[in-house]
Residue, then its C-alpha position, 0 to 999 in steps of 0.5 A: x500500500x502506498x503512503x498516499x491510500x495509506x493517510x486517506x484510510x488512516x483520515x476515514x477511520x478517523x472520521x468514522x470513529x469522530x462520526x461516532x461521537x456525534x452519535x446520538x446514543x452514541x454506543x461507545x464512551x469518548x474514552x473507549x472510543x478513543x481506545x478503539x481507535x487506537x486498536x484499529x490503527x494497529x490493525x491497520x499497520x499489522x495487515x498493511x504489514x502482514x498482508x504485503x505481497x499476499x493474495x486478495x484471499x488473505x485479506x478477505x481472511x483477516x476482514x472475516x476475522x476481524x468481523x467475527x470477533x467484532x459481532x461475537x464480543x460485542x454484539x453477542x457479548x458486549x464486552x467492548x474492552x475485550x474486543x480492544x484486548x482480543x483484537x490487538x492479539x488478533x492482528x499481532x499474530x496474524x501472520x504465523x499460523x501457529x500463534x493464529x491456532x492457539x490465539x483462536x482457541x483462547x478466544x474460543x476457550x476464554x469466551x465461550x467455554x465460561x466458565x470452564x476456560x482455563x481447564x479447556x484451554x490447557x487440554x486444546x492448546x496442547x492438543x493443536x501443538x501436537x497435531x501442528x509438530x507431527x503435520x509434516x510426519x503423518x498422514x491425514x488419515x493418521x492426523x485424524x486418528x490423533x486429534x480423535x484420541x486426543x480429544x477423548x482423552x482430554x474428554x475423560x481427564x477433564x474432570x480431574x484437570x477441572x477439580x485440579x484448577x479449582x481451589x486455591x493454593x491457600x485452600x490447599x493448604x488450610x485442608x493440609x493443616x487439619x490433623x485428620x487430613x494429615x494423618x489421612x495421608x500418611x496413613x494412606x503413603x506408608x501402608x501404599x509403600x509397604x503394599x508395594x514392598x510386599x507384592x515387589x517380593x514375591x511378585x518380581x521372582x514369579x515376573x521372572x519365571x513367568x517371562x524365562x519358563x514354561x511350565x504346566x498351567x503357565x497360562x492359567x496362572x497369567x490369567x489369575x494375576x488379571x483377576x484382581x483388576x476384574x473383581x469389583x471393588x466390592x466383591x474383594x471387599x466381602x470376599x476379605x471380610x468373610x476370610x478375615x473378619x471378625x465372625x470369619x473363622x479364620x479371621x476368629x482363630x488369628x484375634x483368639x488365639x494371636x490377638x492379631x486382628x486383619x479388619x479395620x487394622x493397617x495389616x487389613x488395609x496392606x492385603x487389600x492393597x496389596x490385593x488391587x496392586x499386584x497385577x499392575x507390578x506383575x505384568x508390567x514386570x513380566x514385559x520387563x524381563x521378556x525384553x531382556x535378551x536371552x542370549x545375555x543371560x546364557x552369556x552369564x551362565x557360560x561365564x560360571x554364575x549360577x541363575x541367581x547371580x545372573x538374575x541379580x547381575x543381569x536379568x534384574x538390573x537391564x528390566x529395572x526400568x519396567x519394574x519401576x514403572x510397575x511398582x509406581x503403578x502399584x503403589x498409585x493403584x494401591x493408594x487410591x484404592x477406596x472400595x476394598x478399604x472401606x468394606x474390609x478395613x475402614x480404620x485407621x482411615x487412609x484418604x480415599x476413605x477420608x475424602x468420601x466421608x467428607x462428602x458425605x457430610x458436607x459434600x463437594x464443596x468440602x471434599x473438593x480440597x482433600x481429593x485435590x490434595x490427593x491428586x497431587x501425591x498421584x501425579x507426584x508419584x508419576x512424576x518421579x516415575x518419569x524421573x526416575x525413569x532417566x536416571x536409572x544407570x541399567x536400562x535396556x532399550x531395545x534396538x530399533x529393528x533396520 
């Protein structure tokens, strides 16, 4: 554009914006009149800037743009100050397609989706980072694939990400300073870490015989470790009761005779903990060892170490990777368990338990701030899974196939 067309549509937007203000009922203040003004004329230089050398299409683009966020803030909304905001951001990244992306759904997230924006804007921004990286790697068919699954997922961990975002930090930690909630929690991490310690010593030599041997009822057995993850919550908790609880012979027999009691003891919440974990540590430990190559423990063997010292050696250290995303599954699973728990051995009372009872008595409003707190030991323990995943010395990767 030359100097010339320039000043003249500089001097008519000005005489539009004057025009306005001899108005009658005009719909805009002096003041925001002026403050729009000086929007428009930045949109101005960034089209003239932006548009330079482009098609006419371009420019019919960025007037559509501008028209649409004019009649969805001000006409729908009427929410002028917003406009002036949304729309400097507008023609500020007009010209990188990216930044057009995130800045569309920002406006989509910040003034449609009230008043779940920030948590919707998170899940979506992400979302359209991935599919903008991997554009040039993959199909569209592919493309399609991962936005449809992206989308899912970010639809089911919605919740979460919601009641994450929704209480302060200051709320957080005036529901850490409550004494029940602190021994709630502790309760919860020492019999969740002792749960694991369990299932990690008979569960990873059985990982190991199960990946290295072959023997009669294999199968049966592989099926057996699944059957915890498919018995509802509840029906474990009925079938611990009626073994080990009080009118339970069993159950009779250890308080008599030992005074041992299972139920509503922390002994009763480590079983039925460990009941929920073990199939999360054992199967993900049995992929563990079946990637350690055989060739390297035959190679132990030949060297004159018998199969325990190639066990520890070799077999244990090169699947240390698989066995620690096990355990921490584990011990997330075994943490969070509630149903089990609270039929089988509600006391002493670990979090989930305590969540629910404060639900019940002042319902979300007051559990809200114990089940955030909850969730953030949760993604703590992932996020040492993820770091401890880095920094373990023997991990085996496997070679990608030529």
């Amino acid at each position: 554009m030359k100097p010339l067309p320039r000043v003249l549509v500089v001097l008519a937007l000005a005489a539009v914006h004057v025009g306005l203000g001899f108005v009658p009922g005009a719909p805009l203040s002096p003041a925001m009149n002026l403050v729009l003004f000086a929007a428009n004329l930045y949109t101005l230089y960034c089209a003239a800037t932006v548009l330079e050398g482009k098609s006419g299409l371009w420019a019919v683009g960025f007037a559509a743009g501008y028209v649409a966020l004019f009649f969805l803030t001000v006409v729908l909304l009427d929410k002028k100050p917003l406009f002036v905001l949304l729309l400097v951001a507008y023609a500020s990244v007009f010209g990188s397609r990216p930044l057009l992306g995130l800045w569309a759904i920002f406006v989509l997230c910040f003034v449609v989706f009230q008043p779940y924006a920030f948590e919707t804007f998170i899940p979506l921004a992400f979302i359209a980072v991935v599919l903008w990286r991997t554009r040039k790697e993959a199909s569209r068919f592919a493309l399609i694939c991962l936005a449809a699954g992206l989308l899912g997922l970010a639809t089911v961990l919605f919740p979460l990400l919601h009641m994450g975002l929704s209480d302060s930090v200051m709320t957080l930690w005036r529901a850490l300073g409550r004494d029940d909630v602190r021994e709630a929690l502790l309760n919860s991490l020492l019999t969740s870490t002792v749960a694991t310690l369990l299932v990690a010593a008979w569960g990873v030599p059985l990982a190991w015989a199960l990946a290295r041997h072959r023997f009669p009822g294999k199968g049966v057995v592989e099926s057996l470790i699944d059957l915890p993850i498919l018995v509802p919550q509840s029906v474990a908790g009925v079938a611990l009761v009626a073994l080990l609880g009080p009118g339970a012979p069993l159950g009779g027999l250890l308080e008599s005779r030992f005074g041992l009691r299972i139920s509503g003891s922390y002994l009763g919440v480590v079983i039925a903990q460990v009941f929920v974990g073990a199939p999360f540590l054992v199967k993900t430990a049995v992929s563990g060892f079946e990637a350690v190559p055989v060739q390297l423990e035959l190679a132990s063997r030949s060297l004159g170490f018998g199969s325990a010292a190639t066990f520890w050696r070799i077999s244990l250290p090169l699947a240390s990777r698989s066995l620690l995303i096990g355990a921490s599954l584990a011990w997330a699973r075994a943490i969070s368990e509630f149903g089990c728990i609270i039929l089988f051995a509600s006391s002493p009372t670990t979090a989930p338990v305590l969540v629910h009872t404060e639900f019940l008595r002042g319902g979300a409003a007051d559990s809200r701030p114990l089940a955030t707190l909850l969730l953030v030991v949760c993604l703590w323990a992932f996020l040492m899974l993820q770091l401890g995943q880095t920094m373990l010395p023997f991990a085996w990767r496997r070679r990608e196939a030529p």
